[in-house]
mmCIF file of the protein (N, C-alpha, C, O) and its ligand, coordinates in Angstrom:
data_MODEL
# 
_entry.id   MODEL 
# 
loop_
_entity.id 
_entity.type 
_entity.pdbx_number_of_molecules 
1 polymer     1 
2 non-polymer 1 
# 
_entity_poly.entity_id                      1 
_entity_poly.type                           'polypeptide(L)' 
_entity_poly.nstd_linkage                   no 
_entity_poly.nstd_monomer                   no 
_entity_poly.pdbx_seq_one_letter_code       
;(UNK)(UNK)(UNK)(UNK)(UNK)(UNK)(UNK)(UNK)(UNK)(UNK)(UNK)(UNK)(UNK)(UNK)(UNK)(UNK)
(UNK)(UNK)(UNK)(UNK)(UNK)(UNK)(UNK)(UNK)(UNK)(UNK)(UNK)(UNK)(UNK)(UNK)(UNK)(UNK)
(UNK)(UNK)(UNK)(UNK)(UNK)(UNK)(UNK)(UNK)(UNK)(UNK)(UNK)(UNK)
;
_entity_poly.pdbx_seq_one_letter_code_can   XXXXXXXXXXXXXXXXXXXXXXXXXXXXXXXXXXXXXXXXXXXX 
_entity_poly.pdbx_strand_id                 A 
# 
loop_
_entity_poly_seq.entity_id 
_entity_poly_seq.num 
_entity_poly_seq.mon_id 
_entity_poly_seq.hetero 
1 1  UNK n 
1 2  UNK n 
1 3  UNK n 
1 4  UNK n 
1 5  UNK n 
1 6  UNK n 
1 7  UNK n 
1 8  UNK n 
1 9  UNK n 
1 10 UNK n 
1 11 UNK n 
1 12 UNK n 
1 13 UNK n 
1 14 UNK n 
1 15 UNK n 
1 16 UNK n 
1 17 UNK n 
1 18 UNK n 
1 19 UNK n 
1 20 UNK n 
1 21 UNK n 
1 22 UNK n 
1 23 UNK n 
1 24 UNK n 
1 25 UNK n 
1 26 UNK n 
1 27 UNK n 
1 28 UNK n 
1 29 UNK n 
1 30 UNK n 
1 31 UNK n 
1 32 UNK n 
1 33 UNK n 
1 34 UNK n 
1 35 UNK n 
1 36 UNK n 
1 37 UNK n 
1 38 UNK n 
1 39 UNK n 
1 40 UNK n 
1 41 UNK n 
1 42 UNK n 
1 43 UNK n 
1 44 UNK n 
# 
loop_
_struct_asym.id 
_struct_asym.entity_id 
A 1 
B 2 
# 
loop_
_chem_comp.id 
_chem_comp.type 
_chem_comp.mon_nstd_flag 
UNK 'L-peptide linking' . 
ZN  non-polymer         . 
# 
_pdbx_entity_nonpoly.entity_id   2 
_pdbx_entity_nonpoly.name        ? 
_pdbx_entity_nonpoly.comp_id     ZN 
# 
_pdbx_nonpoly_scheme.asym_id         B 
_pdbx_nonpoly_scheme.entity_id       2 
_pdbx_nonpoly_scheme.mon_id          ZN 
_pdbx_nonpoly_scheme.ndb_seq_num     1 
_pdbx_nonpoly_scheme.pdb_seq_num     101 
_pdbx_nonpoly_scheme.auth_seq_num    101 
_pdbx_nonpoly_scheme.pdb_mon_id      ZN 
_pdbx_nonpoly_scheme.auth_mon_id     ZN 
_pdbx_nonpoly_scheme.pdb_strand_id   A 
_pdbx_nonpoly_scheme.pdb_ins_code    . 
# 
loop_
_atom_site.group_PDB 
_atom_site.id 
_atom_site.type_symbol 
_atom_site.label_atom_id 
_atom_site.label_alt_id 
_atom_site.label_comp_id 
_atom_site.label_asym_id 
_atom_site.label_entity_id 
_atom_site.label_seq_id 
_atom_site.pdbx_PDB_ins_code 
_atom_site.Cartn_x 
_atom_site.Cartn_y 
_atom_site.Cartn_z 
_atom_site.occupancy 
_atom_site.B_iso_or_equiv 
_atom_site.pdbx_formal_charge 
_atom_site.auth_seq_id 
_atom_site.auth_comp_id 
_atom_site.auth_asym_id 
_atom_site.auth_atom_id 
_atom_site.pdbx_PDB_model_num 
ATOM   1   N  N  . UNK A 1 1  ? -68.222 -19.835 13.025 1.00 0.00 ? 1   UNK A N  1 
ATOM   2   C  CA . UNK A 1 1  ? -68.407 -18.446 12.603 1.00 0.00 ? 1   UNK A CA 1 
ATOM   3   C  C  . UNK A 1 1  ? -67.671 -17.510 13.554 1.00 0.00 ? 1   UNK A C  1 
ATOM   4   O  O  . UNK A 1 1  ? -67.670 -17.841 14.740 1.00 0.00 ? 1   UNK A O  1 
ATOM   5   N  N  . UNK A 1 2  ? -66.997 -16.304 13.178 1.00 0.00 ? 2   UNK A N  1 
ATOM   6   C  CA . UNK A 1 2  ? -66.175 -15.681 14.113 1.00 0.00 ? 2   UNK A CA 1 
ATOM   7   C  C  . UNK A 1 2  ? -67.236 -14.619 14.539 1.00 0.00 ? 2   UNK A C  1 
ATOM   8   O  O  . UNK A 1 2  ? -68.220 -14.254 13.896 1.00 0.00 ? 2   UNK A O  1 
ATOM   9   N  N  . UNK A 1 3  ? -66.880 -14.271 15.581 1.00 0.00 ? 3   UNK A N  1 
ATOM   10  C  CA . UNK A 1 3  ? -67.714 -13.081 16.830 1.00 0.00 ? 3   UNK A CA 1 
ATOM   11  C  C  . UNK A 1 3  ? -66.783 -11.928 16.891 1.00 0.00 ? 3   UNK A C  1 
ATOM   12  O  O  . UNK A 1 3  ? -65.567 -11.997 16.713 1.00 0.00 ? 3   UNK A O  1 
ATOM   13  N  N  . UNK A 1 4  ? -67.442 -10.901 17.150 1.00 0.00 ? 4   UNK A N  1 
ATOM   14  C  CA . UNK A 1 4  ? -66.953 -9.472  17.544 1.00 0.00 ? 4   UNK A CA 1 
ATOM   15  C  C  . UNK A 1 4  ? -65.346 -9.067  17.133 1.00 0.00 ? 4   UNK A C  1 
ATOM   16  O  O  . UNK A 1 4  ? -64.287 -9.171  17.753 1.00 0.00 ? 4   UNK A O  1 
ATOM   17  N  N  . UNK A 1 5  ? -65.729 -8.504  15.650 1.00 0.00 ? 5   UNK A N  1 
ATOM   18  C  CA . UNK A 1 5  ? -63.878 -7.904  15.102 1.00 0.00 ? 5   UNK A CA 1 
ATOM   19  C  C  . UNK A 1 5  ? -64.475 -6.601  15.313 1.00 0.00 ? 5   UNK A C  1 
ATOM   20  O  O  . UNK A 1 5  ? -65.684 -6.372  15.273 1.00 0.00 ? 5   UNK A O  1 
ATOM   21  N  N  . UNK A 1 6  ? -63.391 -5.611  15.581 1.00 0.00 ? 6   UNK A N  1 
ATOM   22  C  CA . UNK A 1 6  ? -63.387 -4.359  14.822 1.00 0.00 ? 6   UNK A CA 1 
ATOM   23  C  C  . UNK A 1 6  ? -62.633 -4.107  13.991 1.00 0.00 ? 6   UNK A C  1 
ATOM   24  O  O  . UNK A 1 6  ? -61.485 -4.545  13.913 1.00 0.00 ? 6   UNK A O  1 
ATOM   25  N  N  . UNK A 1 7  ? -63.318 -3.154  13.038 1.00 0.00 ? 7   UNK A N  1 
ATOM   26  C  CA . UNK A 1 7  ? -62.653 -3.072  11.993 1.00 0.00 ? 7   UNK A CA 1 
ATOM   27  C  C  . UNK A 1 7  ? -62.220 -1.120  12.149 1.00 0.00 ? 7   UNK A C  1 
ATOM   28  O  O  . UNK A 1 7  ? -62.827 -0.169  12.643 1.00 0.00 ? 7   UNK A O  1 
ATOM   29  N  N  . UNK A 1 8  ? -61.152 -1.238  11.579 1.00 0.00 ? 8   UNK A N  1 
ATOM   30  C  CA . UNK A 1 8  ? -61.135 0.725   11.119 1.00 0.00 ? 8   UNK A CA 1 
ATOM   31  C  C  . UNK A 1 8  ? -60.755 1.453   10.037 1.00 0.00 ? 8   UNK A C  1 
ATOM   32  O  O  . UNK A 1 8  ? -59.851 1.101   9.279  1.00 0.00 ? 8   UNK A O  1 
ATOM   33  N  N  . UNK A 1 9  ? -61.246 2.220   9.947  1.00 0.00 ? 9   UNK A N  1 
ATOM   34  C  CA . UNK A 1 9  ? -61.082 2.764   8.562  1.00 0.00 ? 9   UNK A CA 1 
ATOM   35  C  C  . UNK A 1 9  ? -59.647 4.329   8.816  1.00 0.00 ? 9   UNK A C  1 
ATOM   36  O  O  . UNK A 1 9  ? -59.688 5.445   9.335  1.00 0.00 ? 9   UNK A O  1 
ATOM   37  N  N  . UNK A 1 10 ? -58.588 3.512   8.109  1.00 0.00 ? 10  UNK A N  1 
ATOM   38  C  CA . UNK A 1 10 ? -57.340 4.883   8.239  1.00 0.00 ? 10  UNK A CA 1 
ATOM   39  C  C  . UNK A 1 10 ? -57.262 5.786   7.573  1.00 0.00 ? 10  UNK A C  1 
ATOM   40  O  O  . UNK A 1 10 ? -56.281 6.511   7.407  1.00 0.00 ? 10  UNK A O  1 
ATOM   41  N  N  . UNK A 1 11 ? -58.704 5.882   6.920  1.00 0.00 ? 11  UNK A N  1 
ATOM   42  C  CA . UNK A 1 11 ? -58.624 7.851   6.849  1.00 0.00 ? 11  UNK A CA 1 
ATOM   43  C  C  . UNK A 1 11 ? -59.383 8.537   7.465  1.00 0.00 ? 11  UNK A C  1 
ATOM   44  O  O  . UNK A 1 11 ? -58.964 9.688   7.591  1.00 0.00 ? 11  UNK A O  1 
ATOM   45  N  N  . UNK A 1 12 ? -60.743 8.265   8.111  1.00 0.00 ? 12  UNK A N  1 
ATOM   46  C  CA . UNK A 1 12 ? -61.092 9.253   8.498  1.00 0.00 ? 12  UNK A CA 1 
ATOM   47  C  C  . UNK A 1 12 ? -61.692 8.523   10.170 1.00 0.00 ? 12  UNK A C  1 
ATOM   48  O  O  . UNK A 1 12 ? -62.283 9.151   11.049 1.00 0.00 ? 12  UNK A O  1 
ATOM   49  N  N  . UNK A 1 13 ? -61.372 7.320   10.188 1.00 0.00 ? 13  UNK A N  1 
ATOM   50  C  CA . UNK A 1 13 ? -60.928 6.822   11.922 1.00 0.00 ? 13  UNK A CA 1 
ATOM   51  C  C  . UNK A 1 13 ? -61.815 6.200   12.404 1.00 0.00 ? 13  UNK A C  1 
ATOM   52  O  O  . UNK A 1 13 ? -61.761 5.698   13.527 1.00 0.00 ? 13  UNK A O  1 
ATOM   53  N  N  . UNK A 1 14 ? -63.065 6.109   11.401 1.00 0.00 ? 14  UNK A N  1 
ATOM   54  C  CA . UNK A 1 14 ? -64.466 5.040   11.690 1.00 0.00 ? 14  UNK A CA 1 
ATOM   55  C  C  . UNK A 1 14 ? -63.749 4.179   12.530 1.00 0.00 ? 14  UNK A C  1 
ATOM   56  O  O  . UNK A 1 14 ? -62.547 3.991   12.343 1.00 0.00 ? 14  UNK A O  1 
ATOM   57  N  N  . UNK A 1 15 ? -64.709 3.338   13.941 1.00 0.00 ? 15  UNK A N  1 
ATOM   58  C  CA . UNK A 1 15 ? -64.611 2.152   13.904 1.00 0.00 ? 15  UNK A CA 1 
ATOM   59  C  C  . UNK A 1 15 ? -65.969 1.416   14.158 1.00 0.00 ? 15  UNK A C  1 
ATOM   60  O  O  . UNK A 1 15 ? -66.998 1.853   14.674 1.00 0.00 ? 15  UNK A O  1 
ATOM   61  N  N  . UNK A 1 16 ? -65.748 0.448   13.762 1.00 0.00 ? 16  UNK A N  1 
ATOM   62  C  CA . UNK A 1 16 ? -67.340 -0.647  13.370 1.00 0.00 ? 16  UNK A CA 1 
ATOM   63  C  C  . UNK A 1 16 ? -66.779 -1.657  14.320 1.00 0.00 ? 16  UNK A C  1 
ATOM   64  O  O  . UNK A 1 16 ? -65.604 -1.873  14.614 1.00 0.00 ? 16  UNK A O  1 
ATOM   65  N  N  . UNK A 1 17 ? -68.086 -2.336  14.811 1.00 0.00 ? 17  UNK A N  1 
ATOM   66  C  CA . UNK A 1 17 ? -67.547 -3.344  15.757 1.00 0.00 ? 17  UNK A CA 1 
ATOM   67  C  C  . UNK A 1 17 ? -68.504 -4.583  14.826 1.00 0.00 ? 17  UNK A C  1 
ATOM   68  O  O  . UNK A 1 17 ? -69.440 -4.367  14.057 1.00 0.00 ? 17  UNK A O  1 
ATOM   69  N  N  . UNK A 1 18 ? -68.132 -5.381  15.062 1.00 0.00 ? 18  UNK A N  1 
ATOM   70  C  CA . UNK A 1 18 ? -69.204 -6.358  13.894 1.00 0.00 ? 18  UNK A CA 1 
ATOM   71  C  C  . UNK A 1 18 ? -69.344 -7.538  15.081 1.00 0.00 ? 18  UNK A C  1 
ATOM   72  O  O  . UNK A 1 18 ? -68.442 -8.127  15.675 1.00 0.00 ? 18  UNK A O  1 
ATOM   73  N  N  . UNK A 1 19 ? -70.812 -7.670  15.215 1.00 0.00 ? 19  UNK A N  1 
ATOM   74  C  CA . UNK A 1 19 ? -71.149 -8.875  16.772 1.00 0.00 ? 19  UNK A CA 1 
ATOM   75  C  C  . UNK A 1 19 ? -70.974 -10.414 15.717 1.00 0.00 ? 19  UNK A C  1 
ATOM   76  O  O  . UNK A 1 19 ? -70.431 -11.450 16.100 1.00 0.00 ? 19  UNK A O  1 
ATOM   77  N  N  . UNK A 1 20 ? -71.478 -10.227 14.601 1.00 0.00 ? 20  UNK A N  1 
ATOM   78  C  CA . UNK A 1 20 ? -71.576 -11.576 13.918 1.00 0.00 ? 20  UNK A CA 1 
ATOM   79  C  C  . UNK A 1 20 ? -71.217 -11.109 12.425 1.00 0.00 ? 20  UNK A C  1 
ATOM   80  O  O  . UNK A 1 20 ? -71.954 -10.430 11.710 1.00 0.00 ? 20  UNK A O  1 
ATOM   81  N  N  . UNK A 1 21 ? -69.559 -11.751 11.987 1.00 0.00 ? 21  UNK A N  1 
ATOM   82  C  CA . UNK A 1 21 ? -68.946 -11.602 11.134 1.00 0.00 ? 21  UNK A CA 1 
ATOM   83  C  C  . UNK A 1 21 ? -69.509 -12.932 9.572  1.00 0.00 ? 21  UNK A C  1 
ATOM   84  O  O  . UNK A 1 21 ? -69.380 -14.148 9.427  1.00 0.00 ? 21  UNK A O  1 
ATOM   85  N  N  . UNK A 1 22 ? -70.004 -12.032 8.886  1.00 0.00 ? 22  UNK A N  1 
ATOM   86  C  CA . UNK A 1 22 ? -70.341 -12.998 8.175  1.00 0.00 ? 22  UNK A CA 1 
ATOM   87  C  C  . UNK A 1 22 ? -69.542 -13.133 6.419  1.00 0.00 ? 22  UNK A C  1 
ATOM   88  O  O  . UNK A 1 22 ? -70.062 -13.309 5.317  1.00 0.00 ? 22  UNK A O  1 
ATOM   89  N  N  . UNK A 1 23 ? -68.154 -12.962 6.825  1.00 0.00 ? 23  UNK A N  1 
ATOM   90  C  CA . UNK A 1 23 ? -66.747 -12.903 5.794  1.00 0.00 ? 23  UNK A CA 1 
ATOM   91  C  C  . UNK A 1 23 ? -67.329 -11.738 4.906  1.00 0.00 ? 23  UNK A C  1 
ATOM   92  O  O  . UNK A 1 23 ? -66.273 -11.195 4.583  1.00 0.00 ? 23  UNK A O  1 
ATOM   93  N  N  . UNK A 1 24 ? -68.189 -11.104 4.386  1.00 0.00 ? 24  UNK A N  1 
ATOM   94  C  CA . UNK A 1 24 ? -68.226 -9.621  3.475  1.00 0.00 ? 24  UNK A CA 1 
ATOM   95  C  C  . UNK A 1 24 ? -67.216 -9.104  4.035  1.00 0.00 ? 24  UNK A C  1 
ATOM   96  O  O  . UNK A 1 24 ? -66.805 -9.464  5.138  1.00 0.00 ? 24  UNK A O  1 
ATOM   97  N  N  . UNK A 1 25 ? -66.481 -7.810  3.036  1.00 0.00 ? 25  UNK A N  1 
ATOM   98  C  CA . UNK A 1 25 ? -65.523 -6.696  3.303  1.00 0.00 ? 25  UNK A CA 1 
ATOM   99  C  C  . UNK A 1 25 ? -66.426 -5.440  4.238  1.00 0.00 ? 25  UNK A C  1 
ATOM   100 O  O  . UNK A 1 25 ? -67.655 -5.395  4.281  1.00 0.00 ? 25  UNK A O  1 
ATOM   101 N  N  . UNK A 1 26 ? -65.699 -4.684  4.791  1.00 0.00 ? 26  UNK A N  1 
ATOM   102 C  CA . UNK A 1 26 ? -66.634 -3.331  5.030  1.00 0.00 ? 26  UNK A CA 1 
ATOM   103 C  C  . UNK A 1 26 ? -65.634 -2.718  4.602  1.00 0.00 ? 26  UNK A C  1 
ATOM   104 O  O  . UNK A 1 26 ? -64.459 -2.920  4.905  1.00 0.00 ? 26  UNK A O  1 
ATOM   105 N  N  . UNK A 1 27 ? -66.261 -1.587  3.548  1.00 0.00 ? 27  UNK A N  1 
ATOM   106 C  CA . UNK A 1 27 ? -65.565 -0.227  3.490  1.00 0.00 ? 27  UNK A CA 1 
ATOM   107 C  C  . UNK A 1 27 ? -66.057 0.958   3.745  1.00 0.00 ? 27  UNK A C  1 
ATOM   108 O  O  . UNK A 1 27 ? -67.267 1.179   3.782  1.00 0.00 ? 27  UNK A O  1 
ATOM   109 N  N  . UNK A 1 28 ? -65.118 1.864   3.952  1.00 0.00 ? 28  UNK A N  1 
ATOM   110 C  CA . UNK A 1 28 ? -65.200 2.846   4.237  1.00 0.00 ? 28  UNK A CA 1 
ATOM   111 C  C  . UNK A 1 28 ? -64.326 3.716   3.596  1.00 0.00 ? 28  UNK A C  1 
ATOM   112 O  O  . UNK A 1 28 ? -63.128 3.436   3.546  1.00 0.00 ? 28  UNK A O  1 
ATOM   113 N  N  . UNK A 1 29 ? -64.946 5.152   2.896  1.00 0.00 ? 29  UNK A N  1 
ATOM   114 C  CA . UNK A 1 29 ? -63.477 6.014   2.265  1.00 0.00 ? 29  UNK A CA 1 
ATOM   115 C  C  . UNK A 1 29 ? -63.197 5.509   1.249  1.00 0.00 ? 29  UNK A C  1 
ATOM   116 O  O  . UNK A 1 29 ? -62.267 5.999   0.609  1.00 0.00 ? 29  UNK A O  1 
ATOM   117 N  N  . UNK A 1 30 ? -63.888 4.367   0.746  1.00 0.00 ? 30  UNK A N  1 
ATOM   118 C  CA . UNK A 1 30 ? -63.895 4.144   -0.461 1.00 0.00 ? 30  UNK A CA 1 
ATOM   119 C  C  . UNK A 1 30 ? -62.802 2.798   -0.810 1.00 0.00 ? 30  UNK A C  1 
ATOM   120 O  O  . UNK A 1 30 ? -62.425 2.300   -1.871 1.00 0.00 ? 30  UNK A O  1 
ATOM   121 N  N  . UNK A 1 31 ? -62.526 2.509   0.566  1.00 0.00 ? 31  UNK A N  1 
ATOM   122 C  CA . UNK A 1 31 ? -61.487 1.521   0.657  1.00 0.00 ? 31  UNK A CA 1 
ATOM   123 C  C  . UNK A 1 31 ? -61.833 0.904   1.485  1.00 0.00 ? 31  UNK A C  1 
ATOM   124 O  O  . UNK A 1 31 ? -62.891 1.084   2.088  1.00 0.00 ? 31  UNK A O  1 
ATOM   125 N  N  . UNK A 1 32 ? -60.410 -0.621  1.876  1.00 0.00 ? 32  UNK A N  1 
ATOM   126 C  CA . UNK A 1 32 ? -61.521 -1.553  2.877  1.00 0.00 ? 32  UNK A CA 1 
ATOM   127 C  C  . UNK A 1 32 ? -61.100 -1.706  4.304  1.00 0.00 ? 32  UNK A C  1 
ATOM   128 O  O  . UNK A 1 32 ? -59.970 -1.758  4.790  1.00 0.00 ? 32  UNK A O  1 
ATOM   129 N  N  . UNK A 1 33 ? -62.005 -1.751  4.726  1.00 0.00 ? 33  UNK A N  1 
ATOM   130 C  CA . UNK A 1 33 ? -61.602 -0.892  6.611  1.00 0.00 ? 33  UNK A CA 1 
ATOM   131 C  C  . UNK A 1 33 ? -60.880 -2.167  6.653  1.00 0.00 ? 33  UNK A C  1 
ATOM   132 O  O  . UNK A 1 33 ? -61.071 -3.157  5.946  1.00 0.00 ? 33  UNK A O  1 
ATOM   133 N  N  . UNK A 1 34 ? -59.855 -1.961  7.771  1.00 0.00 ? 34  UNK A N  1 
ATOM   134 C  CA . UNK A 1 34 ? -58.695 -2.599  8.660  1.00 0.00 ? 34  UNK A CA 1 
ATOM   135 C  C  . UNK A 1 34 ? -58.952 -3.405  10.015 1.00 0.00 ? 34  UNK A C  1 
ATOM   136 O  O  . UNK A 1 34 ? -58.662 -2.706  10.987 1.00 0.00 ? 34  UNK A O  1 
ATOM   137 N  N  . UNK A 1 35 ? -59.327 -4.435  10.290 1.00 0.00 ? 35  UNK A N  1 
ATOM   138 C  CA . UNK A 1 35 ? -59.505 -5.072  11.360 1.00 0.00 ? 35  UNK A CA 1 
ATOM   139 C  C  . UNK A 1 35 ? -58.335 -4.926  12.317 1.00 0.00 ? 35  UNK A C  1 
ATOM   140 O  O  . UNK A 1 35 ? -57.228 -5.330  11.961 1.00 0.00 ? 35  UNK A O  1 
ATOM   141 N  N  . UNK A 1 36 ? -58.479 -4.478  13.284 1.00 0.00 ? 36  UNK A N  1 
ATOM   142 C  CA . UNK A 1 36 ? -58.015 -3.740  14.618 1.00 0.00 ? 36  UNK A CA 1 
ATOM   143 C  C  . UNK A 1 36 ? -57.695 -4.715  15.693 1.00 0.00 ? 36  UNK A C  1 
ATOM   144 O  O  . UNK A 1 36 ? -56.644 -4.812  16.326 1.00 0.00 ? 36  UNK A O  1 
ATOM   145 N  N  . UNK A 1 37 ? -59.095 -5.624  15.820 1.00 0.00 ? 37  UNK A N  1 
ATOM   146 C  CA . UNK A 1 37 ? -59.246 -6.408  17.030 1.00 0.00 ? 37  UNK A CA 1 
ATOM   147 C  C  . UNK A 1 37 ? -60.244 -7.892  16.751 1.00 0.00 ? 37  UNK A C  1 
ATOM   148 O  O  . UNK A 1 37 ? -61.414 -7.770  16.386 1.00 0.00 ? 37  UNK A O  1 
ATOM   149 N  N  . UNK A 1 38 ? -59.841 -8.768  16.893 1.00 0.00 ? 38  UNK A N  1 
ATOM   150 C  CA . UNK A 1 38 ? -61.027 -9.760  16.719 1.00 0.00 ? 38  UNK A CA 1 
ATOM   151 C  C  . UNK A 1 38 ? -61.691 -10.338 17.985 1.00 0.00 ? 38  UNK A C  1 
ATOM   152 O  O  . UNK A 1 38 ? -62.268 -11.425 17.963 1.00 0.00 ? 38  UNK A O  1 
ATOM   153 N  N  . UNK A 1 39 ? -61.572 -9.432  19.290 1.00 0.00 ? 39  UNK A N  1 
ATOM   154 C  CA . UNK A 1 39 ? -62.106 -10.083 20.405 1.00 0.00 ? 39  UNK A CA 1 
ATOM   155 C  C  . UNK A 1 39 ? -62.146 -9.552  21.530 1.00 0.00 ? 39  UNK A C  1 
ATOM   156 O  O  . UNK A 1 39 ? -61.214 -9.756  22.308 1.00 0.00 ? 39  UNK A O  1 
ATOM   157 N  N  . UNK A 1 40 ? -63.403 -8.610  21.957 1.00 0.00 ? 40  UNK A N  1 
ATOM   158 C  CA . UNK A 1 40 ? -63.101 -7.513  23.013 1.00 0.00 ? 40  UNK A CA 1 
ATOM   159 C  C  . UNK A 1 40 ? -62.210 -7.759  24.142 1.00 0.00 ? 40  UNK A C  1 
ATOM   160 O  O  . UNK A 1 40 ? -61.873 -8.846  24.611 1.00 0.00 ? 40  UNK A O  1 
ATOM   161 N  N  . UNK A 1 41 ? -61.893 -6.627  24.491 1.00 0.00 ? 41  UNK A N  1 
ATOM   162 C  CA . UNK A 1 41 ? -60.633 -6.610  25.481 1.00 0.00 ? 41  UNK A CA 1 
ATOM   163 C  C  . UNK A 1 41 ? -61.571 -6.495  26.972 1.00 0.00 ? 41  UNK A C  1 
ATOM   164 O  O  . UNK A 1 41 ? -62.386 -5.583  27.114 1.00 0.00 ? 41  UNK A O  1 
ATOM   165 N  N  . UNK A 1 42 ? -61.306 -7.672  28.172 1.00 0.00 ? 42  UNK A N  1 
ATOM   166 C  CA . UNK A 1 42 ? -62.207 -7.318  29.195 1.00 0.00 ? 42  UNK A CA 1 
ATOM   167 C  C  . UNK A 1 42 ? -61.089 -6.047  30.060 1.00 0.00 ? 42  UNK A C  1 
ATOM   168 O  O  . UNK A 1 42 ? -61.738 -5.137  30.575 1.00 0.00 ? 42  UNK A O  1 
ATOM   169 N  N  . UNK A 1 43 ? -60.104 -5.982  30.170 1.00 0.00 ? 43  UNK A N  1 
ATOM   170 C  CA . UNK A 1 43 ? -59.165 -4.335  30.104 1.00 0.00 ? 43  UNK A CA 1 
ATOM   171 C  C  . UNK A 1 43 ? -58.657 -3.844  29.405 1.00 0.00 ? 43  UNK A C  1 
ATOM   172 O  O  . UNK A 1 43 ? -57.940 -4.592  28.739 1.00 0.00 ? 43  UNK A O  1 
ATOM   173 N  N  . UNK A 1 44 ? -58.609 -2.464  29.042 1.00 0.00 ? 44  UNK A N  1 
ATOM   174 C  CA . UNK A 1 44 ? -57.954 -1.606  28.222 1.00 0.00 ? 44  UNK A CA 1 
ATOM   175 C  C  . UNK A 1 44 ? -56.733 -0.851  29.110 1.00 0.00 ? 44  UNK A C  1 
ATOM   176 O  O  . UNK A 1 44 ? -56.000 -0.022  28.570 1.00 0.00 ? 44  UNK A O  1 
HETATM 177 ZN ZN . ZN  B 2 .  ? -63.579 6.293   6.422  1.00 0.00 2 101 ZN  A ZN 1 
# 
């Protein structure tokens, strides 16, 4: 099972962090948010 994506939404800039991905879509805006990252960054 995959761990911690974020996802974002490119219209109005949501981001969702999801701890336990369980394959559903998330939308947002009426469309389907954009996964960003699948694995926190220990530096930014
Ligand atoms: Zn949105």
């Amino acid at each position: 099972m995959r761990e911690y994506e974020t996802y974002k939404c490119n219209k109005c800039g949501n981001i969702v962090e999801v701890q336990s991905v369980g394959g559903g879509e998330l939308h947002c805006c009426g469309e389907a948010m954009q996964m960003v990252e699948t694995y926190p960054k220990s530096c930014v």
